[in-house]
N, C-alpha and C positions, 0 to 999 in steps of 0.2 A: 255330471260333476260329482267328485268324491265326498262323500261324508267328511265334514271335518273333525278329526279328534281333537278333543281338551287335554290340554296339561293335565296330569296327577293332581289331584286332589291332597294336599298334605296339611293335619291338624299338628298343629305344634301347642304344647302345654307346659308352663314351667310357673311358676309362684313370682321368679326373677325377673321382674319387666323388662333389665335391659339385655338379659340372655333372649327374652319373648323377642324382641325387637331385632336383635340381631340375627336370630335364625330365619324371624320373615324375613326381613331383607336379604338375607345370603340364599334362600331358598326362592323366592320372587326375580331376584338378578339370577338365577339358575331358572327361572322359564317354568318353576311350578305353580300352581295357584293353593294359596294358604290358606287359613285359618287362623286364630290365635284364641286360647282360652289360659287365662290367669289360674285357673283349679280344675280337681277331677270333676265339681259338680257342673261345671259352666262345658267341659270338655263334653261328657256325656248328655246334654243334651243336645250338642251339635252333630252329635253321633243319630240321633234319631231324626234330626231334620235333613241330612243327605248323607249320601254316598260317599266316605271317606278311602282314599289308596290308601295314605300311611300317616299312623299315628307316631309320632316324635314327642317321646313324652319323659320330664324329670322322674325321676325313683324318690325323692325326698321332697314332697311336699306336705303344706298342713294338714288339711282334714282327710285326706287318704294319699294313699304312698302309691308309686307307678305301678309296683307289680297289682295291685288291686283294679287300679285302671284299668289296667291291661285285660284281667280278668272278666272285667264287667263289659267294658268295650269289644272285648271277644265275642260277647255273649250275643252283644248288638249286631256286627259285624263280623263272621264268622274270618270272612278272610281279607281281612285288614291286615296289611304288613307291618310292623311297630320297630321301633328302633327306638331305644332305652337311652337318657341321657343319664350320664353318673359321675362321682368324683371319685367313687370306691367299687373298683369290681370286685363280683362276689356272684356265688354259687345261685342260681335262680330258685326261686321256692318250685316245688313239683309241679306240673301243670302251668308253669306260665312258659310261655315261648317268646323270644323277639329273634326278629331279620338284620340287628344290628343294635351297634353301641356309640353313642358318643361320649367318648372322656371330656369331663370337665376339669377347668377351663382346653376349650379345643387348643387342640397342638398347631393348627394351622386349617383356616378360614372354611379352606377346599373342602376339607374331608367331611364338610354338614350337608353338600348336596351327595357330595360321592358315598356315601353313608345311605342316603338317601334310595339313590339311583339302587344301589345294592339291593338293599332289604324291597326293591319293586322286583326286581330279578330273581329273587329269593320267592318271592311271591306266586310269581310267573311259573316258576321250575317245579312249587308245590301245585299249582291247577294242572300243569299238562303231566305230573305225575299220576294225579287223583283220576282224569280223565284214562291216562294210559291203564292203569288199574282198573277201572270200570269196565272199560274195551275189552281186557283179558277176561274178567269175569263173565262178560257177556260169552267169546266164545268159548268160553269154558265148559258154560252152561249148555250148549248149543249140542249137539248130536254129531 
């Protein structure tokens, strides 16, 4: 009998309870298993208690702001995929990366898992990149 695999893992983080609320649900009815943390501090330490796929995390909260999360939760998880929710796009500070964007208020329901699914794809495409690179280096090296 096959190994069964688990849904994605996805930490959603936002200040806004009834955005919190809404994205589990819309993310939970799409077949992934959530999380939910009110702030960066409550966010990061569930980052150290397991294995996160993707962080879904607001750009404007209280005590620290998303790109920061980001940064920190990178640090924890190197390859965590993050998708940035926002009501103002704008140019990323140097050295933060996300696999996707949610505009707020969402334009339609859909687009929080399919945002989702993306930035997991995005993910995927950066390991079998990094592994392809390794490979070449290997026989690079080789004689």
């Amino acid at each position: 009998m096959a190994a069964e695999t688990k849904p994605p893992l996805v930490l959603i983080v936002d200040d806004e309870p009834s955005v919190l609320q809404l994205v589990d649900k819309v993310l939970t009815s799409a077949g992934f298993r959530t999380r939910t943390a009110s702030g960066a501090t409550q966010a990061l330490e569930s980052l150290l208690g397991e294995a996160i796929d993707v962080l879904v995390a607001d750009k404007n909260m209280p005590t620290m702001d998303g790109y920061t999360l980001i940064e920190h939760a990178r640090m924890k998880q190197p390859d965590l995929a993050v998708v940035l929710m926002t009501a103002h796009a704008e140019r990323l500070p140097p050295g933060v990366h996300v696999d996707g964007y949610l505009p707020k208020p969402f334009r339609a329901i859909g687009e929080v898992a399919s945002t989702v699914r993306s930035a997991l794809d995005a993910r995927e495409r950066r390991r079998l990149q990094q592994q392809l690179s390794a490979t070449m280096a290997q026989l690079k090296s080789k004689p």
